[in-house]
C-alpha positions, 0 to 999 in steps of 0.5 A, a space after each residue: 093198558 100201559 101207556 109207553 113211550 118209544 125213542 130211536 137213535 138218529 140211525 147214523 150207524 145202525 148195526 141192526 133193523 132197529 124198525 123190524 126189531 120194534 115190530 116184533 116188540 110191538 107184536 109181543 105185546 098184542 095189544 097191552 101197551 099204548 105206544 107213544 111219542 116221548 113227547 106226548 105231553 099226556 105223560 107215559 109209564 115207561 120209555 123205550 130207547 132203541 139204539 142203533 149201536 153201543 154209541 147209544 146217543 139219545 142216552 146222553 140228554 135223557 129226562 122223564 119224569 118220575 117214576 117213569 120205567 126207562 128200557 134202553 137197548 143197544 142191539 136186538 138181542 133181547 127176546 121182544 116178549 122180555 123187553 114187554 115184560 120189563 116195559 110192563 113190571 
């Protein structure tokens, strides 16, 4: 099982149900990833960043470690069984 990390934008102006969106994400994945804080201090494999608009702030102040796989998306526009294929490479 993957172990991912999941990072929302402060919401201040969402053009999208950035919620809804990573359930479906979530249920794409039927159970091969682990979903975590970015803080988990267990370490992950991959970082998703869900941003709310092309403002895309938790961007700006990014660090992981390394070799950790970051995915940012900035609309809900990527079919969810992609975003879990690339969170899984």
């Amino acid at each position: 099982m993957r172990k991912v990390a999941l990072k929302y934008c402060g919401g201040c102006n969402p053009a999208f149900d950035r919620v809804a969106y990573f359930n479906e994400i979530k249920s794409a994945a039927r159970g091969l990833i682990d979903w975590v804080r970015s803080d988990d201090e267990e370490g992950f494999q991959a970082l998703l960043i869900i941003n709310g608009c092309n403002t895309a702030c938790p961007e700006r102040d990014l660090t992981c470690g390394q070799g950790v796989r970051v995915l940012s998306l900035r609309n809900n526009e990527m079919e969810p069984d992609r975003v879990v294929e690339i969170l899984l490479e």
